[in-house]
TORVODREN-548791 format. One record per residue (C-alpha): x, y, z; residue number from 0. Coordinates in Angstrom, 3 decimals, padded with zeros to 6 digits. Example, Ala and Ser with C-alpha at 12.3 -4.5 7.8 and 13.67 -1.06 7.14 Angstrom:
2
{u: 012.300; v: -004.500; w: 007.800; resi: 0} .
{u: 013.670; v: -001.060; w: 007.140; resi: 1} .
END
This chain:
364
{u: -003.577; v: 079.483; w: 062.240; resi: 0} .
{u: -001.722; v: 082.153; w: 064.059; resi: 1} .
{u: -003.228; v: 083.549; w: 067.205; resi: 2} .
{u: -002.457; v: 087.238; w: 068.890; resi: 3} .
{u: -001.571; v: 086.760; w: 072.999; resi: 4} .
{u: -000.093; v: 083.307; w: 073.000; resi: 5} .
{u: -002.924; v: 080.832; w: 072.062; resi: 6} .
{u: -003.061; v: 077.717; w: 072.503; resi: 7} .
{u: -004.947; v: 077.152; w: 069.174; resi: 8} .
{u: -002.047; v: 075.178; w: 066.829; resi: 9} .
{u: -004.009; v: 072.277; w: 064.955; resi: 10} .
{u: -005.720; v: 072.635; w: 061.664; resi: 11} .
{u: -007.285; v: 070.827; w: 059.320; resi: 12} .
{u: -006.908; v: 070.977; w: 055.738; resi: 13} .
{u: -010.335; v: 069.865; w: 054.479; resi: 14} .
{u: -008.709; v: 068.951; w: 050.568; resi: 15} .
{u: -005.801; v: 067.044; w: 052.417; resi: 16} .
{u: -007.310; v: 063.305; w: 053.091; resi: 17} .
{u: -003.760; v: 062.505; w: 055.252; resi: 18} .
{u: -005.711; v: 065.467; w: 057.990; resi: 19} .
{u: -007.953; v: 063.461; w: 060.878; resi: 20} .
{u: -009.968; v: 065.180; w: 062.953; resi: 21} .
{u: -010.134; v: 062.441; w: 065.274; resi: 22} .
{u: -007.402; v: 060.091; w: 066.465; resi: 23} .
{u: -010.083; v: 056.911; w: 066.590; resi: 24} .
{u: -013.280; v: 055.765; w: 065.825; resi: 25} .
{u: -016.459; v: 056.952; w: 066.725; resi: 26} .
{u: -020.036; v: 054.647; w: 066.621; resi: 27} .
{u: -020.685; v: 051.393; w: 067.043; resi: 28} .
{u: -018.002; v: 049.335; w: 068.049; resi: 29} .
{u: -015.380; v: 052.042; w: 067.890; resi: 30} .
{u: -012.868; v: 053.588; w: 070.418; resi: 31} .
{u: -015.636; v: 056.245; w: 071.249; resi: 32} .
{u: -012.642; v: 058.212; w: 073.513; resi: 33} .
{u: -014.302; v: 061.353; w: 074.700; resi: 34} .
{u: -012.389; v: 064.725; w: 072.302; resi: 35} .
{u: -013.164; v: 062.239; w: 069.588; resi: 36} .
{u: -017.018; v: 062.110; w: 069.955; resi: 37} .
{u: -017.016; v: 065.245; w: 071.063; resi: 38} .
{u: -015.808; v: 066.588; w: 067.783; resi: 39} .
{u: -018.341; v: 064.534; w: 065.730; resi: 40} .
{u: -021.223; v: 065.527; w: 068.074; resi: 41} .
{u: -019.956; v: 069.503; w: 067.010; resi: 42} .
{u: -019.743; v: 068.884; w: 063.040; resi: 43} .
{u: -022.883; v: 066.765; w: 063.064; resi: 44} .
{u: -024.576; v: 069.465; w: 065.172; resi: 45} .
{u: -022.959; v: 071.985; w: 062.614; resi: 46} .
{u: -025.129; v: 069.969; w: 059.370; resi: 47} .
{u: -028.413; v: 070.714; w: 058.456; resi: 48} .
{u: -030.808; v: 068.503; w: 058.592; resi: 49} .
{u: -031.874; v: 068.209; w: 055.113; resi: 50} .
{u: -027.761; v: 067.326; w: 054.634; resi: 51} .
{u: -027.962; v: 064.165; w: 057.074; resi: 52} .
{u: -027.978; v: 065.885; w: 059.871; resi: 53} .
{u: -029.813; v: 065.164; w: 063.575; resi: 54} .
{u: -033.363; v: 066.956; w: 063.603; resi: 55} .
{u: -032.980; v: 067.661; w: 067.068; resi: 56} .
{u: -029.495; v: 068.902; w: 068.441; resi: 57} .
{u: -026.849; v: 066.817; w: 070.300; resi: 58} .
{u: -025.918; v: 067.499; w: 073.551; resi: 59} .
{u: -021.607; v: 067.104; w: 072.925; resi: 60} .
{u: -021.019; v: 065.402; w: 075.997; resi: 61} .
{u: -018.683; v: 062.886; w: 074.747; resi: 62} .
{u: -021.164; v: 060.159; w: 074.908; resi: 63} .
{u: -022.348; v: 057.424; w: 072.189; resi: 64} .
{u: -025.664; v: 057.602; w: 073.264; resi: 65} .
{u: -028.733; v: 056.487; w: 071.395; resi: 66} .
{u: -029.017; v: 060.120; w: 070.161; resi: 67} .
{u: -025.871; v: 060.104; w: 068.934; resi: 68} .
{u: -025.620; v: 056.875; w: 067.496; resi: 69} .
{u: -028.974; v: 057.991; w: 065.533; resi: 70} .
{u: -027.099; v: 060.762; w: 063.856; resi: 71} .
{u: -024.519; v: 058.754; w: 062.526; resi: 72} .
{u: -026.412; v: 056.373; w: 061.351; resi: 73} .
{u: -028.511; v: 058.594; w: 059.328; resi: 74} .
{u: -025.591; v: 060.840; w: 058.118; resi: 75} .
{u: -023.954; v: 057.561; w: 057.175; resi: 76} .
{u: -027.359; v: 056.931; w: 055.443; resi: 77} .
{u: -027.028; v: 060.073; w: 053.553; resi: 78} .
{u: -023.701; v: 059.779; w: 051.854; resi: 79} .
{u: -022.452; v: 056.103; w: 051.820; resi: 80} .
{u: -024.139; v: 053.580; w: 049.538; resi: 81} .
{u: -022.695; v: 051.104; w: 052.484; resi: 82} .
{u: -023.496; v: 052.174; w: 056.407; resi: 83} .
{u: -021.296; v: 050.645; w: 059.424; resi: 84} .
{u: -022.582; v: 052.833; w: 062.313; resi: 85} .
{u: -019.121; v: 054.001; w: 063.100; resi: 86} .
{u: -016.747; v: 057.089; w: 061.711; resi: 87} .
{u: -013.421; v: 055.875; w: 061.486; resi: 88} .
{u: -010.178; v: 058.569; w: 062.059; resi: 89} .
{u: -009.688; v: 058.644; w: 058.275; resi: 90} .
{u: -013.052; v: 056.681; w: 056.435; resi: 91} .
{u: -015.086; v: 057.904; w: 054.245; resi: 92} .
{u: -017.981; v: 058.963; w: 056.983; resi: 93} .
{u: -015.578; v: 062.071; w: 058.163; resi: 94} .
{u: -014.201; v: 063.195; w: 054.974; resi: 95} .
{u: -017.462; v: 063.112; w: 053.954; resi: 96} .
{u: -018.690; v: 065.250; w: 056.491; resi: 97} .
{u: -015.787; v: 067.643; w: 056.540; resi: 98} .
{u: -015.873; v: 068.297; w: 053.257; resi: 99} .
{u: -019.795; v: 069.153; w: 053.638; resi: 100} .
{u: -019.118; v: 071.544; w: 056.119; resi: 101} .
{u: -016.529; v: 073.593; w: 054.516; resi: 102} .
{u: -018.615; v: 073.419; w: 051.245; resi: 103} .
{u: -022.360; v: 073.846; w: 051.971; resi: 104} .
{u: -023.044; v: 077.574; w: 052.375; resi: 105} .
{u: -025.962; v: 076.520; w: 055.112; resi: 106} .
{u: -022.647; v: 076.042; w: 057.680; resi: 107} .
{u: -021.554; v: 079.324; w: 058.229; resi: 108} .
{u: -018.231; v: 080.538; w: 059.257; resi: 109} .
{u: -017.094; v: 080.425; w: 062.286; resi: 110} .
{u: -016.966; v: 078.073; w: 065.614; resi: 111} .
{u: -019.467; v: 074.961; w: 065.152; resi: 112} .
{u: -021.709; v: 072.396; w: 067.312; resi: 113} .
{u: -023.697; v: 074.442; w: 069.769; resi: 114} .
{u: -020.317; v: 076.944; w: 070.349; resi: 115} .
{u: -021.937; v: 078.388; w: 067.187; resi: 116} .
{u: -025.490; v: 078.659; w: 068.050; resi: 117} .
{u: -025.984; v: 081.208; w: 071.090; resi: 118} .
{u: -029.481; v: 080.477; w: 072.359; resi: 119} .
{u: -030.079; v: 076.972; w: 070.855; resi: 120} .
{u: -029.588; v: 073.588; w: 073.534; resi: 121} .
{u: -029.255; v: 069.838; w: 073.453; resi: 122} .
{u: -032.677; v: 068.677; w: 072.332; resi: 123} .
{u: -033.860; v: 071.804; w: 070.575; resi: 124} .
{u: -034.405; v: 071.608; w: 066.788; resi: 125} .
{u: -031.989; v: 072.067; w: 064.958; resi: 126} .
{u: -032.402; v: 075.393; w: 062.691; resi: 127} .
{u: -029.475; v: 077.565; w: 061.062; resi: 128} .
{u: -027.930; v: 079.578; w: 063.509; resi: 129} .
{u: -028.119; v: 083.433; w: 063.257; resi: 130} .
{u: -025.562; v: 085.748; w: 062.428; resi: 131} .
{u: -023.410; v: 087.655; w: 065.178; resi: 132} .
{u: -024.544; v: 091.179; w: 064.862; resi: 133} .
{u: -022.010; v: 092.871; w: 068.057; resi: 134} .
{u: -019.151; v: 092.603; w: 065.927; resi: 135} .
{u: -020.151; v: 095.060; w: 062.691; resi: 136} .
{u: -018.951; v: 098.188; w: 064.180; resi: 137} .
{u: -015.187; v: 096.368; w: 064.881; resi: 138} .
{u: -015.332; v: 094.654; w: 061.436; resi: 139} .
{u: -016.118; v: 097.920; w: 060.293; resi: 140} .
{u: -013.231; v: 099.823; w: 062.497; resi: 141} .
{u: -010.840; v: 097.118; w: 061.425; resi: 142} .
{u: -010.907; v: 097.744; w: 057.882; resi: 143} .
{u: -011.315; v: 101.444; w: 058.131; resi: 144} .
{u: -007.818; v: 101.030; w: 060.001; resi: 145} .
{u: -006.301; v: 099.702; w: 056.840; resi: 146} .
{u: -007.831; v: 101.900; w: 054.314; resi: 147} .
{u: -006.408; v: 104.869; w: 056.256; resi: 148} .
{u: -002.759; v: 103.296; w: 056.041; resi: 149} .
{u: -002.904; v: 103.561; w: 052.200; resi: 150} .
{u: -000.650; v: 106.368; w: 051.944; resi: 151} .
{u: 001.629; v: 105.547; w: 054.344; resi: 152} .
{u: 002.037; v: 102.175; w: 052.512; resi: 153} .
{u: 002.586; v: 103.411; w: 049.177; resi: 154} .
{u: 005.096; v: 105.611; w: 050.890; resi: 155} .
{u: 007.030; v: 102.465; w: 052.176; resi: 156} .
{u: 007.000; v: 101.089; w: 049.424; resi: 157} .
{u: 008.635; v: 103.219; w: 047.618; resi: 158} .
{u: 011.672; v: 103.658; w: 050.547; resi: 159} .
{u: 011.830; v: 099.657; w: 050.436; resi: 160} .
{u: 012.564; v: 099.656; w: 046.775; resi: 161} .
{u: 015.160; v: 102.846; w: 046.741; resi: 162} .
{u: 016.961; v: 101.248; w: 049.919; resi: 163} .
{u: 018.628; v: 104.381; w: 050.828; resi: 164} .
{u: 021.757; v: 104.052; w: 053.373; resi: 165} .
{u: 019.015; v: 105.824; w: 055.513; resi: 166} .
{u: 016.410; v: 103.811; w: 055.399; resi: 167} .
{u: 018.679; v: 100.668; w: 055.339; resi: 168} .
{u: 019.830; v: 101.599; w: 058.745; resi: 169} .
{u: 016.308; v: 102.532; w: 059.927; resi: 170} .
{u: 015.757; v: 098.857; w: 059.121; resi: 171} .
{u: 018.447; v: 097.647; w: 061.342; resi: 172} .
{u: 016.965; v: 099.832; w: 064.192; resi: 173} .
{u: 013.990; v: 096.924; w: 063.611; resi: 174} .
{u: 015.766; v: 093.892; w: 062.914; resi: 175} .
{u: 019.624; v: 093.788; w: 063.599; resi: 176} .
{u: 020.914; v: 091.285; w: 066.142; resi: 177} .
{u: 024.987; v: 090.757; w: 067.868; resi: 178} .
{u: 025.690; v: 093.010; w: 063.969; resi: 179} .
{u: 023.913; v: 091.117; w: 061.885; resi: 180} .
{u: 022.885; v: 093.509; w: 059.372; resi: 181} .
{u: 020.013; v: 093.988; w: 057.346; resi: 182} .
{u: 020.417; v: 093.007; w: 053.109; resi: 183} .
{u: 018.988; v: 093.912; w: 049.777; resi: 184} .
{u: 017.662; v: 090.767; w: 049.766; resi: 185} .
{u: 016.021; v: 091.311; w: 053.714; resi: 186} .
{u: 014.804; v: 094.257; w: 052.662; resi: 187} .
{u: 013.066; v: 092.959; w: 049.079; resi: 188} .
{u: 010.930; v: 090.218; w: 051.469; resi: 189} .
{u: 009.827; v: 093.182; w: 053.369; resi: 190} .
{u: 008.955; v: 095.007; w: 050.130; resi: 191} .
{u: 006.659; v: 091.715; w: 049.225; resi: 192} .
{u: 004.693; v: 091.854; w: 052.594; resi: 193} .
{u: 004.261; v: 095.891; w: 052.709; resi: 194} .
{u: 003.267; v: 095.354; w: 048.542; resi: 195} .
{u: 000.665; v: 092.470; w: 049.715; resi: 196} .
{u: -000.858; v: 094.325; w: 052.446; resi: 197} .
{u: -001.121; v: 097.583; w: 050.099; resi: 198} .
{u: -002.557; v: 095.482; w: 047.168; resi: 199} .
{u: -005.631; v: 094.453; w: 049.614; resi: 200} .
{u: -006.719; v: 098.229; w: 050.544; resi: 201} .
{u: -005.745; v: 099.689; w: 047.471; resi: 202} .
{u: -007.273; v: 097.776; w: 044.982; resi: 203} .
{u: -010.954; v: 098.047; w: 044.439; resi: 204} .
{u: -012.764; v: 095.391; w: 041.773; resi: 205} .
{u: -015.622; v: 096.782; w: 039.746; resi: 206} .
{u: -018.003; v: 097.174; w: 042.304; resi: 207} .
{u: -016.162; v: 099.242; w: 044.562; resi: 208} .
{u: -015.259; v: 096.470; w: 046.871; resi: 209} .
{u: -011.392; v: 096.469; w: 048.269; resi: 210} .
{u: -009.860; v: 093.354; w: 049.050; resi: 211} .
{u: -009.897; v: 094.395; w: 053.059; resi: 212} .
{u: -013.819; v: 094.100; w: 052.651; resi: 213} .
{u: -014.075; v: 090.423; w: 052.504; resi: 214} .
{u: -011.375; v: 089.596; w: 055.164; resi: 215} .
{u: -012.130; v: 091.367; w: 058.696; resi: 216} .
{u: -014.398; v: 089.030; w: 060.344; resi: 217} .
{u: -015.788; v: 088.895; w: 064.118; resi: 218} .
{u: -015.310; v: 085.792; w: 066.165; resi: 219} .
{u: -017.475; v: 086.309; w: 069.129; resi: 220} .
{u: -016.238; v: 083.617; w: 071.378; resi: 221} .
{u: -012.296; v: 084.362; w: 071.047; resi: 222} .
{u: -010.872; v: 082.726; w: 074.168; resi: 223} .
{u: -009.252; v: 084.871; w: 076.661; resi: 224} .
{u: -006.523; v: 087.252; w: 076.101; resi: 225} .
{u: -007.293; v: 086.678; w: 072.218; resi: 226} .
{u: -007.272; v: 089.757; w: 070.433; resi: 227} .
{u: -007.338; v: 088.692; w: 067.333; resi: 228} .
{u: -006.350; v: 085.710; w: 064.927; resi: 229} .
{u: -005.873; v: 084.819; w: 061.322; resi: 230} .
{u: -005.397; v: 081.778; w: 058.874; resi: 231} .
{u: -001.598; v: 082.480; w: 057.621; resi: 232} .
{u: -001.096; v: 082.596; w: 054.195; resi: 233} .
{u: -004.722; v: 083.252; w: 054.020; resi: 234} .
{u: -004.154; v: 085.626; w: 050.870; resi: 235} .
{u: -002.875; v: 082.432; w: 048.986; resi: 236} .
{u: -006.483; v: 080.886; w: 049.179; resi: 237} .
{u: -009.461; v: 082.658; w: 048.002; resi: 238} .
{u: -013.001; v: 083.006; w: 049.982; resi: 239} .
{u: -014.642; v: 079.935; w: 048.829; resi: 240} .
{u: -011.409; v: 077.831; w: 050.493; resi: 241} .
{u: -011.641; v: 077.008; w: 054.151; resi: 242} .
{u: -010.147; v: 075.474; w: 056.518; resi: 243} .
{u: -011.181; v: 073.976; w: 060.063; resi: 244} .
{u: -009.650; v: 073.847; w: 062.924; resi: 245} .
{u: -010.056; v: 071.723; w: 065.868; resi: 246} .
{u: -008.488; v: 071.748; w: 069.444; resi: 247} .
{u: -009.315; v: 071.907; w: 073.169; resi: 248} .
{u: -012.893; v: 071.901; w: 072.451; resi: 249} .
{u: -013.244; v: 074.617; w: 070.347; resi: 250} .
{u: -014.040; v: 073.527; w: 066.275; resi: 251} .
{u: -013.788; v: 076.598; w: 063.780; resi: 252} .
{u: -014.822; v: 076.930; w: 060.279; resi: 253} .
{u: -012.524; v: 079.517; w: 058.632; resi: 254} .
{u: -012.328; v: 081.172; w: 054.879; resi: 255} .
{u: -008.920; v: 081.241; w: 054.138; resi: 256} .
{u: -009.429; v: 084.442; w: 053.519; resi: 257} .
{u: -009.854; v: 085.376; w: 056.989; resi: 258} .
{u: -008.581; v: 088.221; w: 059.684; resi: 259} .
{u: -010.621; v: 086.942; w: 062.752; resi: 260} .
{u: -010.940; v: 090.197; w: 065.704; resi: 261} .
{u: -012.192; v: 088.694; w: 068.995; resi: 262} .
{u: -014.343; v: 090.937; w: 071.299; resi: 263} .
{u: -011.488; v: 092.288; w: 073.223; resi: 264} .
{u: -010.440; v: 094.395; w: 070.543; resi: 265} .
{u: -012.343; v: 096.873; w: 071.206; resi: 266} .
{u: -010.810; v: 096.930; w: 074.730; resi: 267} .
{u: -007.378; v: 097.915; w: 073.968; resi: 268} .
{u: -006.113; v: 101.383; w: 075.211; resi: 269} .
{u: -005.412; v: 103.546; w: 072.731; resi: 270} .
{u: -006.065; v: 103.505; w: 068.742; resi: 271} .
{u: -002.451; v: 103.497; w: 068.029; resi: 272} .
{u: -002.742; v: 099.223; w: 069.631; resi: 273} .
{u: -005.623; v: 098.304; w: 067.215; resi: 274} .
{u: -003.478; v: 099.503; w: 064.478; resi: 275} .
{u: -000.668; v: 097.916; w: 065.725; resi: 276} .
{u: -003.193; v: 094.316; w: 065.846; resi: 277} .
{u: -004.636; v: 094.756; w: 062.914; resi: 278} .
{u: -001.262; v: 095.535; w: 061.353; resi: 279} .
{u: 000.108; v: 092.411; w: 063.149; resi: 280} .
{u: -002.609; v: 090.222; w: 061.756; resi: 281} .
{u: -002.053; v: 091.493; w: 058.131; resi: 282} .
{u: 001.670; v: 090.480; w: 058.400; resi: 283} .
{u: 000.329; v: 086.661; w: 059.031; resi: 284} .
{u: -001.765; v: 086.958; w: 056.691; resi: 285} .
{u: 000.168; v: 088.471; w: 053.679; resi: 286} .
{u: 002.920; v: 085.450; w: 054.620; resi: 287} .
{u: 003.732; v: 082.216; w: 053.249; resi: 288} .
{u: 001.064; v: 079.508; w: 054.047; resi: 289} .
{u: 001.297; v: 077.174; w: 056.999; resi: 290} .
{u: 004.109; v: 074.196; w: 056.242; resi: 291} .
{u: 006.229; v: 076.638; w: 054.409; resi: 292} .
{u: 008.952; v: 076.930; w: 057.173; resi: 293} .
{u: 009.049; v: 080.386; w: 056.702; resi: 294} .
{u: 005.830; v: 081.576; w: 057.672; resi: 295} .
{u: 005.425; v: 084.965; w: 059.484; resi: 296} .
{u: 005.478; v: 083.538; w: 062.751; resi: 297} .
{u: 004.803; v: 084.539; w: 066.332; resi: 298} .
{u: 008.467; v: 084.189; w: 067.516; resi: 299} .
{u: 008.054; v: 086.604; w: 070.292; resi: 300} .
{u: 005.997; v: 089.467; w: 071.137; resi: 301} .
{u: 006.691; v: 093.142; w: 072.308; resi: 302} .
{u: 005.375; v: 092.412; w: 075.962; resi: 303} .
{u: 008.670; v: 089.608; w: 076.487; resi: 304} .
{u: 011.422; v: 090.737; w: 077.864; resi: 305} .
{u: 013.710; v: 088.966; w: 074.914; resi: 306} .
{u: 011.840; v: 090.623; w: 072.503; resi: 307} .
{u: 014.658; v: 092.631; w: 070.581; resi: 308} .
{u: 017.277; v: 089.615; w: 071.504; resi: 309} .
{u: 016.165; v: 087.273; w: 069.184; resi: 310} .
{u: 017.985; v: 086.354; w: 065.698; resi: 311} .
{u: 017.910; v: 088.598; w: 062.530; resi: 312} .
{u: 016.119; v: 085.364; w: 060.788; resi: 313} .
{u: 013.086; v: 085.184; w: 063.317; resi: 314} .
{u: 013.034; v: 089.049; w: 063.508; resi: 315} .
{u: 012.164; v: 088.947; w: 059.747; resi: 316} .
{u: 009.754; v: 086.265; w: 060.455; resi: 317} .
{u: 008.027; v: 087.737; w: 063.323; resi: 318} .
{u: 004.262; v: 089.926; w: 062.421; resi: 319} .
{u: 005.296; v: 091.884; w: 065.811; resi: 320} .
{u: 008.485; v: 093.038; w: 065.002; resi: 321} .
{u: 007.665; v: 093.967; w: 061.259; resi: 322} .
{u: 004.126; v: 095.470; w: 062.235; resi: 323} .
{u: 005.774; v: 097.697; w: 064.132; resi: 324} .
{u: 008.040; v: 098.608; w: 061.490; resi: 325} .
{u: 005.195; v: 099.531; w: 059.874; resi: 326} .
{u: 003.190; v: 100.804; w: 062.278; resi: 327} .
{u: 006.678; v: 103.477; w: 063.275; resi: 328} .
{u: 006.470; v: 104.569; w: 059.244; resi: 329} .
{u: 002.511; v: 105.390; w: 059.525; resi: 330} .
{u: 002.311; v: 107.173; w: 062.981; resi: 331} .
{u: 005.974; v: 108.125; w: 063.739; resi: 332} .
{u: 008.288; v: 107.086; w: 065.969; resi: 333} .
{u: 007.104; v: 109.433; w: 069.023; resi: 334} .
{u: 004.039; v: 107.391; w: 069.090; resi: 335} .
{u: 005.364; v: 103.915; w: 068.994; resi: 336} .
{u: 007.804; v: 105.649; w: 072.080; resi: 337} .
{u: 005.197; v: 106.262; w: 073.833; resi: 338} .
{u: 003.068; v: 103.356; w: 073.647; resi: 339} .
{u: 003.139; v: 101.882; w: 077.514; resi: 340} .
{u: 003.338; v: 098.393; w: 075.786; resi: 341} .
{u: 007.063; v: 099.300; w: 074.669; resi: 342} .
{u: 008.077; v: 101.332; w: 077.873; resi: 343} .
{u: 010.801; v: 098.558; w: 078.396; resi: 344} .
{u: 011.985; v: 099.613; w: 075.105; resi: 345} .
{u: 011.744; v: 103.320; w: 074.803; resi: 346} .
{u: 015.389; v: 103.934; w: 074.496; resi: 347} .
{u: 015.350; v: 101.472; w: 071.044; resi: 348} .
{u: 012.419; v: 102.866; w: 069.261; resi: 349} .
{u: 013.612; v: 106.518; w: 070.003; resi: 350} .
{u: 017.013; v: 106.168; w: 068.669; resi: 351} .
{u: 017.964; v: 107.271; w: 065.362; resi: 352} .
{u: 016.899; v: 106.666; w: 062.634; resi: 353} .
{u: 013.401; v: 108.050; w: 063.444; resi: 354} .
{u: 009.840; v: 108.807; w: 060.949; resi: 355} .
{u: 009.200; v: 112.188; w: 061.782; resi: 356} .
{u: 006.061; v: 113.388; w: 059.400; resi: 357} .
{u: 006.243; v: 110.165; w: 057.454; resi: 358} .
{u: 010.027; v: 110.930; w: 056.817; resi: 359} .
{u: 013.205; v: 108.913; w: 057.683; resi: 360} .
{u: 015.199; v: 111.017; w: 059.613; resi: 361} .
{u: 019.002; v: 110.776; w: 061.116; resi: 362} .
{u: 019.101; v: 113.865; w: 063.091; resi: 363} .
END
């Protein structure tokens, strides 16, 4: 999971891996009970319907073994185990069981669970499937019109990133030379694969008119502050029907894999040339290697740190803010990434030579 504005969001949960625990202990009768463990079993039995084992009435996710939520465990337990124990141990069948139901049954929609999901529903109150978010359609729907107009600019790229002209070659090196480390063939064929990925998902429609773009953008209502956006890494390796979960400080997420999450502060930002650059940045994470890969396309540092353009050739490569805005230079030019007040520090650098002048490498 990689998160825009330094989150603190690192943990996640692969539901297919049975080495992943949610929970460090157990939870029930005679368990550990510690507080973030309960907590998180209150949330994913809050998150399953009824009719799937889950509590009639919602828990409040206090942290508590209560009656209540002894209850609930008892009768998930009842639900899915031929033999019940009252308790959820860190890696027993009880919590696979009930992972794996959430990312499977289509009643659990994506998105945060327990009662962080269900705006309007309390402790006590029956539980019924919550409703969709509605606010977020129009910055879905800006989101992926931001891609679709970048087709052309792509295809462009694409075509400079295969030719590797001694022009565009040193262009490159504006972007991610460090202490003379120059940028390779080779450097510049990994770029190729992420500008190719990214251009596959708005180019491509299927048969019913439906680009790849169209089933990523999603809204997460409740990101947490200073979040503009976040995305499952790799999450073009795993198809819609593959999720993952995440779990930390309080906050429990369902997530497709195939997932570009924009928080409400997107539509904040202060000019259109920064949701570009986001959604640009979010698309580099997401067109990456998968999590575990040790090369994924990392958040090694971003434009608003001082050490920004001081960091190695390797972790430039392997950074979404230094090769969005590689990008996001080729698309709008370079006297618009100059300009932008989030690179002031760095004006001189972007407006050097090599610049994109009318979607054009130029060296003078």
């Amino acid at each position: 999971m990689s998160l825009v504005a330094n989150s603190q969001f690192r943990k996640c949960f692969f539901c297919s891996n049975p080495t992943d625990k949610p929970i460090g202990g157990s939870v029930g009768k005679g368990g550990a009970n510690r507080k973030a463990d309960v907590q998180i079993v209150q949330a994913f039995l809050n998150s399953t319907p009824p009719q799937d084992g889950g509590p009639a009435l919602l828990l409040g996710e206090d942290g508590i073994i209560g009656p209540k939520t002894q209850a609930a465990i008892d009768k998930f337990q009842a639900k899915v185990l031929t033999r019940t124990d009252g308790r959820i141990d860190a890696d027993g069948p009880t919590i696979k069981a009930l992972m794996a139901l959430i990312r499977d049954s289509p009643s659990v929609p994506a998105g945060r669970l327990g009662l962080d999901g269900r705006p309007g529903q309390a402790a006590g109150s029956p539980s019924t499937p919550p409703k969709p978010a509605q606010t977020g359609l129009q910055m879905v729907a800006e989101g992926k019109q931001i891609l679709k107009n970048l087709e052309r600019s792509l295809m462009s790229l694409r075509f400079k990133l295969v030719h590797q002209s001694p022009t565009t070659m040193a262009w490159l090196n504006k972007h991610f030379e460090t202490a003379k480390v120059k940028v390779t063939p080779n450097d510049a064929g990994m770029l190729l694969r992420i500008v190719m990925a990214i251009h596959f998902q708005v180019s491509r429609a299927n048969a019913f008119g439906a680009h790849g773009i169209d089933s990523i953008i999603m809204f997460d209502a409740k990101s947490g502050p200073g979040i503009i956006a976040w995305t499952v890494r790799g999450g073009d390796k795993l198809s819609t029907k593959q999720f993952q979960i995440y779990v930390e400080n309080g906050v429990n997420i369902k997530a497709p894999g195939h997932t570009v999450f924009l928080g409400p502060i997107f539509t904040n930002q202060p000019a259109p040339i920064e949701k570009q650059w986001t959604v640009i940045h979010e698309m580099c994470h997401f067109v990456g290697p998968r999590d575990g890969a040790g090369l994924e396309i990392d958040d090694n540092a971003y434009a608003f740190q001082g050490h920004f353009l001081a960091i190695g050739k390797f972790f430039k490569l392997h950074n979404a803010e230094s090769i969005s805005l590689m990008i996001l230079e080729f698309a709008v030019g370079t006297a618009a990434i100059a300009s932008t007040p989030r690179l002031a520090k760095f004006k001189s650098h972007f407006d050097a030579f090599p610049k994109v002048v009318n979607g054009d490498i130029v060296t003078s």
